[in-house]
DOBASE-795352 format. One record per residue (C-alpha): x, y, z; residue in three letters. Coordinates in Angstrom, 1 decimal. Layout:
+--------+--------+--------+-----+
!   east !  north !     up ! res !
+--------+--------+--------+-----+
!      X !      Y !      Z ! ALA !
...
+--------+--------+--------+-----+
REM end
This chain:
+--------+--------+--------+-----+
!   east !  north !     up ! res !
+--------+--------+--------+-----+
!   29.1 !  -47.7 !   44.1 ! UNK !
!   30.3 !  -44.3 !   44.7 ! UNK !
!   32.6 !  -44.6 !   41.6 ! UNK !
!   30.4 !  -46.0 !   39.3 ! UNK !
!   28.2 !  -42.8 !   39.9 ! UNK !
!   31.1 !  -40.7 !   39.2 ! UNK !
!   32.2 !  -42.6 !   36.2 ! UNK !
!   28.5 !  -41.9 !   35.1 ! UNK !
!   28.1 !  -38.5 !   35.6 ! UNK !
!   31.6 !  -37.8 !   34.2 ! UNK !
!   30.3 !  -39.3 !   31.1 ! UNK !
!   27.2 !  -37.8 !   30.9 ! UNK !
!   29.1 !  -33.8 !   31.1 ! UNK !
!   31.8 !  -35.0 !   28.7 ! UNK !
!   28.8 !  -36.0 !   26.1 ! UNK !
!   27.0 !  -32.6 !   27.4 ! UNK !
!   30.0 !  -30.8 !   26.0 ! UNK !
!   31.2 !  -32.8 !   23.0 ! UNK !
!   26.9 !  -31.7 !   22.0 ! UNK !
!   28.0 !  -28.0 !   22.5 ! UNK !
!   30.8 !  -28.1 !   20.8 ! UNK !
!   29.6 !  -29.6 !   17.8 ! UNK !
!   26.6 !  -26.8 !   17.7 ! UNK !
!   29.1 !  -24.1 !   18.1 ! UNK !
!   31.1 !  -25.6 !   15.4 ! UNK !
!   29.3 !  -27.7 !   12.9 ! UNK !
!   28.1 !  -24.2 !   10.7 ! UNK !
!   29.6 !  -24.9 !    7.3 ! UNK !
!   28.7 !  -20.6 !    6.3 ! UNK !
!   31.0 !  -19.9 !    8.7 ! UNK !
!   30.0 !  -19.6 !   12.4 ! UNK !
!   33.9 !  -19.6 !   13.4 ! UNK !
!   33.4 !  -16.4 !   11.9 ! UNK !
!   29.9 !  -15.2 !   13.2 ! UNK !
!   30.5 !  -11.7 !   15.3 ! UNK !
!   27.9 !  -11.2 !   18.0 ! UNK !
!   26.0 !   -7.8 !   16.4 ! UNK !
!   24.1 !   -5.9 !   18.9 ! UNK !
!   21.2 !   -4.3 !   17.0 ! UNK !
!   21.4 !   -0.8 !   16.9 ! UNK !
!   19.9 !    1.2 !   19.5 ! UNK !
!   15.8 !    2.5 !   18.5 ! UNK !
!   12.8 !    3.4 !   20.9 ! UNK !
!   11.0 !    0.4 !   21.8 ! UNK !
!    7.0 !    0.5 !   22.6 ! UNK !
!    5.7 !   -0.6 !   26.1 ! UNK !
!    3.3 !   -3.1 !   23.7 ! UNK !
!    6.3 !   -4.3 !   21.1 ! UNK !
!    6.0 !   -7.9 !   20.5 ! UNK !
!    9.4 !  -10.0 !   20.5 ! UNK !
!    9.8 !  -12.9 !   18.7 ! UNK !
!    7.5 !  -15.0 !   20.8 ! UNK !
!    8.9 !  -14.5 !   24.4 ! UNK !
!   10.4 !  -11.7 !   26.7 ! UNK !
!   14.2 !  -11.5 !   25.9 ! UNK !
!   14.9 !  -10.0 !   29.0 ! UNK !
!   14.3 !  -13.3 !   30.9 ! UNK !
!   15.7 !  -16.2 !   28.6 ! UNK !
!   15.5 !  -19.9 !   29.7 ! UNK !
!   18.6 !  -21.4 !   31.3 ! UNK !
!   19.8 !  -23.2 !   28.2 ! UNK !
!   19.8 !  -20.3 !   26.2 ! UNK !
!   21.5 !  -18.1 !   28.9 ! UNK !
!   24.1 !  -21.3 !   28.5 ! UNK !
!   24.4 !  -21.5 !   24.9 ! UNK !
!   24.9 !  -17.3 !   24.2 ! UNK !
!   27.9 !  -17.1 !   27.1 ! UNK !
!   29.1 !  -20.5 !   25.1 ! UNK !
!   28.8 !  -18.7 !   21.8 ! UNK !
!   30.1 !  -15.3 !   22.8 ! UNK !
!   33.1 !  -16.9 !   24.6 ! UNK !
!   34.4 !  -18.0 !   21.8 ! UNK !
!   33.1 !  -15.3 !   18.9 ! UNK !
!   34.7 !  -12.3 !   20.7 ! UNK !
!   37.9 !  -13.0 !   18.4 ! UNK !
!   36.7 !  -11.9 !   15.3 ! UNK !
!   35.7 !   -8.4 !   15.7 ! UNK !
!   36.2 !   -6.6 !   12.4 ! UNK !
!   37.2 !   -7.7 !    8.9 ! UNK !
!   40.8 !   -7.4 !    7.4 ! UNK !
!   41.2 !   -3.8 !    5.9 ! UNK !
!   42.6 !   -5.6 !    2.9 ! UNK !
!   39.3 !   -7.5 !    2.7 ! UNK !
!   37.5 !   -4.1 !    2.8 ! UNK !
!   39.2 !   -2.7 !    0.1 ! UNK !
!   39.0 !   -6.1 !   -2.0 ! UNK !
!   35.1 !   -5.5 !   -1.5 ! UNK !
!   35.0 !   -1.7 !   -2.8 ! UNK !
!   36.2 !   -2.9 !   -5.7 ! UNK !
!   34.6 !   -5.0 !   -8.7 ! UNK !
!   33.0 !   -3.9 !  -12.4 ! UNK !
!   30.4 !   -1.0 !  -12.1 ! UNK !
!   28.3 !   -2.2 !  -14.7 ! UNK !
!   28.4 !   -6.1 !  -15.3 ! UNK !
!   26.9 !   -7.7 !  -18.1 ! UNK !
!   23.0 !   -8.7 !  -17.4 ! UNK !
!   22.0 !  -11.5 !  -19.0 ! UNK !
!   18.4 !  -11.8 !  -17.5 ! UNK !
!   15.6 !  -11.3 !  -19.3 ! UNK !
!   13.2 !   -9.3 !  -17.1 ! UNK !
!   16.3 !   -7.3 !  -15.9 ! UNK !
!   17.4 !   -6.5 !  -19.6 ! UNK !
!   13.9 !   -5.6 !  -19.9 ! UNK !
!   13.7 !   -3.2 !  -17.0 ! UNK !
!   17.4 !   -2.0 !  -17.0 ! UNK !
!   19.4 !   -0.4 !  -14.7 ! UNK !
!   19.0 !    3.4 !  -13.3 ! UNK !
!   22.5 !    4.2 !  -12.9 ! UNK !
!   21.5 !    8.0 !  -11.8 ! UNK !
!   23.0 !    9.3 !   -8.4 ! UNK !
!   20.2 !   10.8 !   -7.5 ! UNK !
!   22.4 !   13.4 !   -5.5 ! UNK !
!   19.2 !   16.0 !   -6.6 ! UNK !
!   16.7 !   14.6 !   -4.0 ! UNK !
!   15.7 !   15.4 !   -0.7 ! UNK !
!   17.7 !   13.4 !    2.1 ! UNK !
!   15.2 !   12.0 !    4.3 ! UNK !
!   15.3 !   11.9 !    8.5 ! UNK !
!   16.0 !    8.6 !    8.3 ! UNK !
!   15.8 !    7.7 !   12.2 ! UNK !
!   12.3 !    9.4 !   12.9 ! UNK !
!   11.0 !    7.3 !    9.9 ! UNK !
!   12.6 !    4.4 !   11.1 ! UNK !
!   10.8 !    5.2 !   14.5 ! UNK !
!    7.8 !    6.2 !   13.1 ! UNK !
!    7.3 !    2.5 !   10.8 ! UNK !
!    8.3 !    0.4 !   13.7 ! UNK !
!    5.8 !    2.2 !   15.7 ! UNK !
!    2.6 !    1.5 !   13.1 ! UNK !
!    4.3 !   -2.4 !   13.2 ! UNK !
!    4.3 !   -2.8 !   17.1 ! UNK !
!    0.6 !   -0.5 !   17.4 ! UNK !
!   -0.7 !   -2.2 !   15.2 ! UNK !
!    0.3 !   -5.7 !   16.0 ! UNK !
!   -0.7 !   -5.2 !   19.6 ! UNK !
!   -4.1 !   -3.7 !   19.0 ! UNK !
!   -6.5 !   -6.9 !   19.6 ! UNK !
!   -9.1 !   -5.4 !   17.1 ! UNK !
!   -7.0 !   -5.8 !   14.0 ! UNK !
!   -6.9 !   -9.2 !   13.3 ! UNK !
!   -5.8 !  -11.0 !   10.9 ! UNK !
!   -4.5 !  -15.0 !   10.4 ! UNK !
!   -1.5 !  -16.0 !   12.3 ! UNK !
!   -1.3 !  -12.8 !   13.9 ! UNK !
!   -1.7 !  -14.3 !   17.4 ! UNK !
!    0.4 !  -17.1 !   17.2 ! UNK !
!    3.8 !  -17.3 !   18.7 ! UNK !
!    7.4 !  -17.5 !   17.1 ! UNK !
!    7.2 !  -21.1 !   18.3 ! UNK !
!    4.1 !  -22.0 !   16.8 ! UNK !
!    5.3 !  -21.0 !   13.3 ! UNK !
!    6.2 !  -24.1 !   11.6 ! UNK !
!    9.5 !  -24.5 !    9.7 ! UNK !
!    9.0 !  -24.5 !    6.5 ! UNK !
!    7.7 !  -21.0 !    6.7 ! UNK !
!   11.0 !  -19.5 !    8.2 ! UNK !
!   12.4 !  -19.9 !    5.0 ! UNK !
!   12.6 !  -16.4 !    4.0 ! UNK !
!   14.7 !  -15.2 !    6.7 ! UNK !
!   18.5 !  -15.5 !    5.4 ! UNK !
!   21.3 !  -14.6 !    7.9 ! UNK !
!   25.2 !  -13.5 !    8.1 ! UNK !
!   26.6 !  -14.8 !   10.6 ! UNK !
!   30.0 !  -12.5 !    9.6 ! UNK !
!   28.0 !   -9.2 !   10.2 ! UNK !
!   25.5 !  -10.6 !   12.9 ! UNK !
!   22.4 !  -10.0 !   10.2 ! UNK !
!   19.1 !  -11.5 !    9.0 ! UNK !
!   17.0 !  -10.1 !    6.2 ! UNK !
!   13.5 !  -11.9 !    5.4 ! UNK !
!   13.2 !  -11.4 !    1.8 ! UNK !
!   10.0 !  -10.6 !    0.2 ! UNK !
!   10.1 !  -10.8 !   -4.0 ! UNK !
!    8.9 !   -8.3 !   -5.9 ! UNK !
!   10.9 !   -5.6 !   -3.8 ! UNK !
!   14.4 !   -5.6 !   -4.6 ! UNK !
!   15.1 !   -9.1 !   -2.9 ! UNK !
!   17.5 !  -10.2 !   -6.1 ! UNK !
!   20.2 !   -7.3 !   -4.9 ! UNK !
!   19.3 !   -7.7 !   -1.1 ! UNK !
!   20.2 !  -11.4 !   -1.5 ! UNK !
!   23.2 !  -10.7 !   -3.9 ! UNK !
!   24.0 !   -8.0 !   -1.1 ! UNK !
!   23.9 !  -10.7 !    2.2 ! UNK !
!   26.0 !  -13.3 !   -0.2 ! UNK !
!   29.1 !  -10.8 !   -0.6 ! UNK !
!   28.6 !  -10.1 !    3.0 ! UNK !
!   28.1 !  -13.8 !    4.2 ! UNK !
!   30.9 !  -14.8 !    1.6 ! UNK !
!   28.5 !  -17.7 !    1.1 ! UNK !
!   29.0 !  -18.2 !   -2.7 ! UNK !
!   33.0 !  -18.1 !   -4.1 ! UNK !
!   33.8 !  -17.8 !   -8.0 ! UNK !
!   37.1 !  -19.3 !   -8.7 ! UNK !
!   37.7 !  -19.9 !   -5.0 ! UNK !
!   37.3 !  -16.0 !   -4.6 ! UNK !
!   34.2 !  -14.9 !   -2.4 ! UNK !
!   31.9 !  -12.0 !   -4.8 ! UNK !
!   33.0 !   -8.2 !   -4.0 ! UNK !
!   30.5 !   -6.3 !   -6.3 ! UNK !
!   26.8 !   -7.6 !   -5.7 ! UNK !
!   26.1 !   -7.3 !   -9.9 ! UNK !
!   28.9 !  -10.0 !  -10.6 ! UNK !
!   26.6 !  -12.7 !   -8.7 ! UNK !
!   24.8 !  -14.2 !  -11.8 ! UNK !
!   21.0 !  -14.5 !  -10.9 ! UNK !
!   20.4 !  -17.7 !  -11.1 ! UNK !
!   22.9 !  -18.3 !   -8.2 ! UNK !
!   21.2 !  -15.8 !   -6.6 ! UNK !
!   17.5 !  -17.6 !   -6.0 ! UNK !
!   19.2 !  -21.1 !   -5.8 ! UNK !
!   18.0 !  -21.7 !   -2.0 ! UNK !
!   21.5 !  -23.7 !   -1.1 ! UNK !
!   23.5 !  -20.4 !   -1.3 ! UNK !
!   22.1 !  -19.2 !    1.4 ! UNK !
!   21.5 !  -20.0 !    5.3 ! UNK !
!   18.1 !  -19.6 !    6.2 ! UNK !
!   16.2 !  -20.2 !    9.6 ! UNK !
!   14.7 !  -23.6 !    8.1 ! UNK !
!   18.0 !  -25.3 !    7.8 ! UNK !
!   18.3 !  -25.4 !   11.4 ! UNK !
!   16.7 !  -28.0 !   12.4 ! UNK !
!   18.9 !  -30.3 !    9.7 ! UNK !
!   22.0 !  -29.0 !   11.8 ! UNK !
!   20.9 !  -28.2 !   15.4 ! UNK !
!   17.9 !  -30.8 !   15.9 ! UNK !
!   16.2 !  -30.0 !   18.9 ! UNK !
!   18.6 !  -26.9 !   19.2 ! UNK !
!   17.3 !  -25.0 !   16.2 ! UNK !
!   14.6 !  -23.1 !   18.0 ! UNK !
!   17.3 !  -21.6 !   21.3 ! UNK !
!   20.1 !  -20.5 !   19.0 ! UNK !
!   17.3 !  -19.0 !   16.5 ! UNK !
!   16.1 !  -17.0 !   19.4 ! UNK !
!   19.7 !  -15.9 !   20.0 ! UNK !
!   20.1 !  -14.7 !   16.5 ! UNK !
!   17.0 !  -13.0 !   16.7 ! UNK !
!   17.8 !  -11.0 !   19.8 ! UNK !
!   21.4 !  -10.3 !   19.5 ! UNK !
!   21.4 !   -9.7 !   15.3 ! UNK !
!   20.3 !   -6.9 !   13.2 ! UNK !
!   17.1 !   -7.8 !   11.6 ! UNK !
!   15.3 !   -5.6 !    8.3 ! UNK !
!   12.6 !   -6.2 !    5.6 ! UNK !
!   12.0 !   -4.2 !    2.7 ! UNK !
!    8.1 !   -4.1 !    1.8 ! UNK !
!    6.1 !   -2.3 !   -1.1 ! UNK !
!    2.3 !   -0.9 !   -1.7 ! UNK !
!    0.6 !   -4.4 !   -1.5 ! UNK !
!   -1.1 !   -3.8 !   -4.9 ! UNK !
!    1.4 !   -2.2 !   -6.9 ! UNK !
!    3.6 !   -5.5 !   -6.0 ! UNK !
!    1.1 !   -7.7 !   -7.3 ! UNK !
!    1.4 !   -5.7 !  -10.2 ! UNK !
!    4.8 !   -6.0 !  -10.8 ! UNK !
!    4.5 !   -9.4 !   -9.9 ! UNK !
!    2.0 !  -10.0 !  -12.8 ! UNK !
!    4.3 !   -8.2 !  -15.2 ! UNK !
!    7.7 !  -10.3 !  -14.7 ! UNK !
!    6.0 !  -13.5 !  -14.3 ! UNK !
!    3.0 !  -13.5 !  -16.9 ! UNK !
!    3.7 !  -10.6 !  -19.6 ! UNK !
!    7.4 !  -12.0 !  -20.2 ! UNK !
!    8.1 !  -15.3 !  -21.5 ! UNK !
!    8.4 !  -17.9 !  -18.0 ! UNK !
!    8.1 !  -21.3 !  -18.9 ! UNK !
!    7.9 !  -22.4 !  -15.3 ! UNK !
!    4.8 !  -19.5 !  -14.2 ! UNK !
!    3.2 !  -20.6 !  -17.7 ! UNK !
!    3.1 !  -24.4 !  -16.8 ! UNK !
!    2.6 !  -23.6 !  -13.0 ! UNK !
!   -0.2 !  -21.2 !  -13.1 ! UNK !
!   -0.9 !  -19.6 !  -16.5 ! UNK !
!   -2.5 !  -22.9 !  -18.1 ! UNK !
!   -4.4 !  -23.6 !  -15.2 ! UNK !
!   -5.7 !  -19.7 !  -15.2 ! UNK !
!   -5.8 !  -20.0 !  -19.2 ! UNK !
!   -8.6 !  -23.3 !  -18.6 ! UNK !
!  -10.7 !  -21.6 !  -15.3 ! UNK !
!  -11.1 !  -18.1 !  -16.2 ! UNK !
!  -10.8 !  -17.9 !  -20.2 ! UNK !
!  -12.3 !  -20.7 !  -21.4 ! UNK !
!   -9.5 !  -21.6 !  -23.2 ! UNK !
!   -9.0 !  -25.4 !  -23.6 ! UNK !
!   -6.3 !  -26.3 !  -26.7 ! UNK !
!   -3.6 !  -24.7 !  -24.6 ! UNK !
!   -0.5 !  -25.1 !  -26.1 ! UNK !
!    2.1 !  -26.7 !  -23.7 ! UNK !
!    5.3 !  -24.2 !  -24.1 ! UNK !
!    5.3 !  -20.5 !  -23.3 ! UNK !
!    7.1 !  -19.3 !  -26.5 ! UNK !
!    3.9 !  -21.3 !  -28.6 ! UNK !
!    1.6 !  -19.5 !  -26.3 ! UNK !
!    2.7 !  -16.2 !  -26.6 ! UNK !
!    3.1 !  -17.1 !  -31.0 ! UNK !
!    0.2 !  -17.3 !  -30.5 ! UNK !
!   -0.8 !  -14.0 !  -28.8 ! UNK !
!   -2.3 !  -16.5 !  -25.7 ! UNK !
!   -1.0 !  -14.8 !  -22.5 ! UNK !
!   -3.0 !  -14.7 !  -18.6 ! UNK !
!   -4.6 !  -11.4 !  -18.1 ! UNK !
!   -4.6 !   -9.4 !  -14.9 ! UNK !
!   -8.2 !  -10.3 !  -14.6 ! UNK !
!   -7.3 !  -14.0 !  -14.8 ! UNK !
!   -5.1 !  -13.1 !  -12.0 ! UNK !
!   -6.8 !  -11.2 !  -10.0 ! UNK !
!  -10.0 !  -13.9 !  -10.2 ! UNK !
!   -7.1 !  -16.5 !   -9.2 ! UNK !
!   -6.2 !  -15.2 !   -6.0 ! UNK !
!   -9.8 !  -14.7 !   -5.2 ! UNK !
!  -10.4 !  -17.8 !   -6.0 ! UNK !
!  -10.8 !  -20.1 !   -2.6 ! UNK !
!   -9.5 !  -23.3 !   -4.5 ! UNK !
!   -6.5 !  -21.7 !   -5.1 ! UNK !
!   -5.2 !  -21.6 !   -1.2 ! UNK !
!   -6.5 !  -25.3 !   -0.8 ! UNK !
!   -4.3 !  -26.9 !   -3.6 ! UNK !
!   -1.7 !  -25.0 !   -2.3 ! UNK !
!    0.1 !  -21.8 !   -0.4 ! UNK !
!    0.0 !  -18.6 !   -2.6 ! UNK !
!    3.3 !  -18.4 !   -4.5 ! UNK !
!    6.4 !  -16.5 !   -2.4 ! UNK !
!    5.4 !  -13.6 !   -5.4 ! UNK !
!    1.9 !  -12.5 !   -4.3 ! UNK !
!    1.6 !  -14.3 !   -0.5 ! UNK !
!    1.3 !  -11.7 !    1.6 ! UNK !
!    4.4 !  -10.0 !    3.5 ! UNK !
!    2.8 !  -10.8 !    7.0 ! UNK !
!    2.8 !  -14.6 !    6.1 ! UNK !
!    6.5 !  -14.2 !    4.4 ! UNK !
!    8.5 !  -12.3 !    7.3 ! UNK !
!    6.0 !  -12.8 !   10.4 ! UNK !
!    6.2 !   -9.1 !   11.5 ! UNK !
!    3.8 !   -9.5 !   14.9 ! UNK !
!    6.7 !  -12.3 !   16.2 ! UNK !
!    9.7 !  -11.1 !   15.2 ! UNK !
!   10.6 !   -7.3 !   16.2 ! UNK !
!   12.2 !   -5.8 !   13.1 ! UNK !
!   14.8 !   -3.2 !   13.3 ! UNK !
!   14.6 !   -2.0 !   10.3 ! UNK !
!   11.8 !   -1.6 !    8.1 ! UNK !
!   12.6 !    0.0 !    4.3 ! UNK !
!   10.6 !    0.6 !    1.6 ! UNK !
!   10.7 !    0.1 !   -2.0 ! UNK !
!    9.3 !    3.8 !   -2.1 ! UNK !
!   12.4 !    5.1 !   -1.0 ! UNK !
!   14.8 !    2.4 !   -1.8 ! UNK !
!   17.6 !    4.4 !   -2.6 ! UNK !
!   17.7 !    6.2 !    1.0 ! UNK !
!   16.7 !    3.5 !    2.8 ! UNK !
!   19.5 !    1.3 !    1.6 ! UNK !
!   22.2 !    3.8 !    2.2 ! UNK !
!   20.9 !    4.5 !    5.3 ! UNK !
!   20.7 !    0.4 !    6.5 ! UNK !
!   24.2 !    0.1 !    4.7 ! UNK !
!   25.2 !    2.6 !    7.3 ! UNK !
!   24.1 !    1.2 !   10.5 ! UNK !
!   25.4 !   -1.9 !    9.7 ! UNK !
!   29.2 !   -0.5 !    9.2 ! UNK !
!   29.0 !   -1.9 !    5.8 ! UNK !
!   29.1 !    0.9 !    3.6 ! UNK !
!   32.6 !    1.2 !    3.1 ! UNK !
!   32.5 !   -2.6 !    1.7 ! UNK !
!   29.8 !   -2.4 !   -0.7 ! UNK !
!   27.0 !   -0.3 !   -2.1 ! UNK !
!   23.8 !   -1.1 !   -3.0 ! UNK !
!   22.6 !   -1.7 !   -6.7 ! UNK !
!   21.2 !    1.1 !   -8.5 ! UNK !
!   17.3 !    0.6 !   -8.9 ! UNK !
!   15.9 !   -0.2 !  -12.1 ! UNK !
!   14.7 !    2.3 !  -14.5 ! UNK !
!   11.2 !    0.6 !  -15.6 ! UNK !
!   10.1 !   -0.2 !  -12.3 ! UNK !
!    6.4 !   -0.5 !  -11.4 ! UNK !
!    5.2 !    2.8 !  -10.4 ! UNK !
!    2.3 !    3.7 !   -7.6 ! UNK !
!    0.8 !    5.7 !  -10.3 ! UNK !
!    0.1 !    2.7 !  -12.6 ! UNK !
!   -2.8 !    1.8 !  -10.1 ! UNK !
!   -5.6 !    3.4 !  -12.0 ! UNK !
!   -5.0 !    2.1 !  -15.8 ! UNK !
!   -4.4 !   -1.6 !  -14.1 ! UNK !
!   -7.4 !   -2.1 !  -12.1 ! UNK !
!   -9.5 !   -0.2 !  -14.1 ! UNK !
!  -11.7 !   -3.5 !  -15.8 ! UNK !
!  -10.9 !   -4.9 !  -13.0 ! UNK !
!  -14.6 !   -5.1 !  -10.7 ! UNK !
!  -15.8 !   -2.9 !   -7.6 ! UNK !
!  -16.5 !   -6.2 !   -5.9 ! UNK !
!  -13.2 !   -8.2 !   -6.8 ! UNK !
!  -11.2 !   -5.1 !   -5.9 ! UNK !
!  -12.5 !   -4.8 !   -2.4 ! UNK !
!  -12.2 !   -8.6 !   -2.1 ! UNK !
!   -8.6 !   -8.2 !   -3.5 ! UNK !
!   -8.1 !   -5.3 !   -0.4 ! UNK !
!   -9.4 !   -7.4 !    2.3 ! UNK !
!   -6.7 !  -10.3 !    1.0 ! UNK !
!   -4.4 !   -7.8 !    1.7 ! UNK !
!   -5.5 !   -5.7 !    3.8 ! UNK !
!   -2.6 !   -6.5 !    6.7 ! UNK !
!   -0.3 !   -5.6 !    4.9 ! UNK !
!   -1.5 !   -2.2 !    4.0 ! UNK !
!   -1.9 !   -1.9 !    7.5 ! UNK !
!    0.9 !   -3.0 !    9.7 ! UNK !
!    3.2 !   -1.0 !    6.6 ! UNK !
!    1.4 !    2.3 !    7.1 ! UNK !
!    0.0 !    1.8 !    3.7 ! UNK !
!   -3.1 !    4.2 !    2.8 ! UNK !
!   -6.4 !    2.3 !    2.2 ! UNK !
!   -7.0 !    2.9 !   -2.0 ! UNK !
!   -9.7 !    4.6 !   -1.6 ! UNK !
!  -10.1 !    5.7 !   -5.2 ! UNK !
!  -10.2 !    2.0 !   -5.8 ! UNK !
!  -12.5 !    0.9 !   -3.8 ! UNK !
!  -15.3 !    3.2 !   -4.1 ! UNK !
!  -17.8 !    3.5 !   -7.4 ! UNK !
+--------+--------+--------+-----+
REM end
């Protein structure tokens, strides 16, 4: 009898740790590879919200699982200097072959002229408007109350990680995500041309770049950890550098309305501009292409636009697009603790500055902005035929976002 029990239990460990090993292995981006980053050091609030549970007390089988993974992680603690140099190097100015960014063009300026900005206290002073705000029970807003482990999969799909440099960046389109993500691919080494991993961020064409399978993203856990997923994403989340870059709420739906609707998209014209075209215009002998459409001087307006994200239909067929939905729905800033919070406002220094604390710089540099970008001051002109009414509806759609981003109220839009 005594035997048997032993030959039992001896089987059940050795399938206990055959599990493990495959989770600590089976990570085709590389988890061999993944370095255990401790974010950098910041002030934290006595009210700052962690991502859905107090990291100083973690259950037992994630105590288990971050010894496991450290144990064996610890070997990799710094990239090759031959790497490093491979990385500085690369064309400065690569051919672009995309419309919108022929269109807008690059700024290739060095902007050595402006003010250096104190980087830390702003970094302290966003995160504190983030954890204020998201702790104050009388802003509320949906999904604000919900745990990390309520939010369902599918909408941790924006949060791509390196493994190599212990980071996760939740994109948000419409501010600068295209480089960010061309940035975390030469980092991750997720994407190889000619059995080469990219060096210079601008040789990554751009349609790699948005293709979801380059990148490893919190949603593919569950396809390669099962039940799993959830611990080791509260790992990464505690031990791993984590940023977001955000923009004025409005002037992003601006830009967003400009690169999808006033340039020739045949996906956003069969997607959204025909249905617009019928339910706000009138218009019913639509033609089916976007190049016969804009022959024809048909194009979506911004009050088509506007009218369709006020529109209540429009959330019931269907989640707002990843290019207008708000940032508080994209990157879930109440349940996960950012440490790092840029802005496209100051892109340029915040870049350099994040660059820095993750003891990248020396590999890579950030793009250069673009010179036509979609400025604050551009408000006025676009929303001036746009309704009192629809433009306080408009706020109130987006009103988080204005909020927990230390975003001023528009007043000057939103009063007669």
């Amino acid at each position: 009898m005594t035997k048997a029990r032993l030959l039992r239990l001896s089987v059940v460990l050795v399938s206990i740790f055959m599990i493990l090993l495959i989770i600590v292995y089976w990570d085709n981006v590389g988890t061999a590879h993944f370095y255990l980053h401790t974010s950098f050091s910041r002030p934290r609030s006595p009210g700052a919200i962690a991502a859905g549970e107090d990291w100083g007390a973690l259950p037992d089988v994630d105590e288990f699982l971050a010894k496991l993974l450290s144990s064996s992680l610890k070997q990799n603690s710094s990239i090759p200097r031959k790497t490093e140099q491979l990385l500085i190097q690369g064309s400065n100015k690569p051919m672009v072959s995309n419309l919108e960014e022929n269109v807008r063009g690059y700024d290739w300026s060095t902007h050595k002229d402006r003010n250096s900005l104190d980087q830390e206290k702003l970094q302290v002073e966003r995160q504190r408007t983030l954890r204020e705000f998201c702790a104050n029970s009388s802003f509320t807003f949906p999904t604000k109350e919900r745990s990390f482990d309520d939010i369902p999969n599918y909408e941790l799909n924006h949060l791509i990680v390196d493994d190599r440099h212990g980071v996760i960046y939740c994109y948000v389109p419409k501010v600068a995500c295209t480089n960010w993500k061309r940035v975390m691919i030469v980092l991750s080494e997720s994407l190889l041309d000619q059995g080469v991993p990219y060096r210079n961020p601008l040789d990554i064409p751009r349609e790699h770049v948005h293709n979801t399978s380059t990148h490893l993203t919190f949603n593919k856990f569950w396809r390669r950890y099962g039940k799993f997923s959830r611990h080791l994403m509260k790992i990464k989340l505690k031990k791993y550098t984590k940023f977001l870059f955000v923009r004025d709420p409005f002037v992003r739906l601006i830009s967003a309305f400009r690169s999808k609707f006033e340039l020739e998209n045949e996906e956003f014209y069969r997607r959204f501009a025909i249905p617009m075209l019928k339910l706000y215009s009138n218009h019913t002998n639509i033609p089916t292409s976007v190049s016969e459409a804009f022959g024809a001087g048909l194009k979506v307006s911004f009050s088509d636009f506007i009218q369709y994200l006020l529109d209540p239909r429009t959330e019931k067929m269907a989640p707002f697009n990843e290019h207008w939905r708000q940032v508080y729905r994209l990157c879930h800033p109440c349940q996960i603790d950012y440490d790092f919070i840029g802005k496209l406002e100051t892109l340029d220094e915040d870049a350099a500055y994040l660059l820095q604390l993750l003891k990248v710089d020396r590999l890579l540099r950030f793009p250069p902005s673009y010179r036509n970008r979609t400025a604050s001051s551009w408000e006025d002109n676009w929303f001036a035929k746009i309704p009192l009414a629809w433009r306080q509806q408009l706020y109130k759609l987006y009103e988080a976002d204005f909020v927990l981003f230390g975003y001023p109220k528009p007043e000057n839009l939103l009063k007669d």
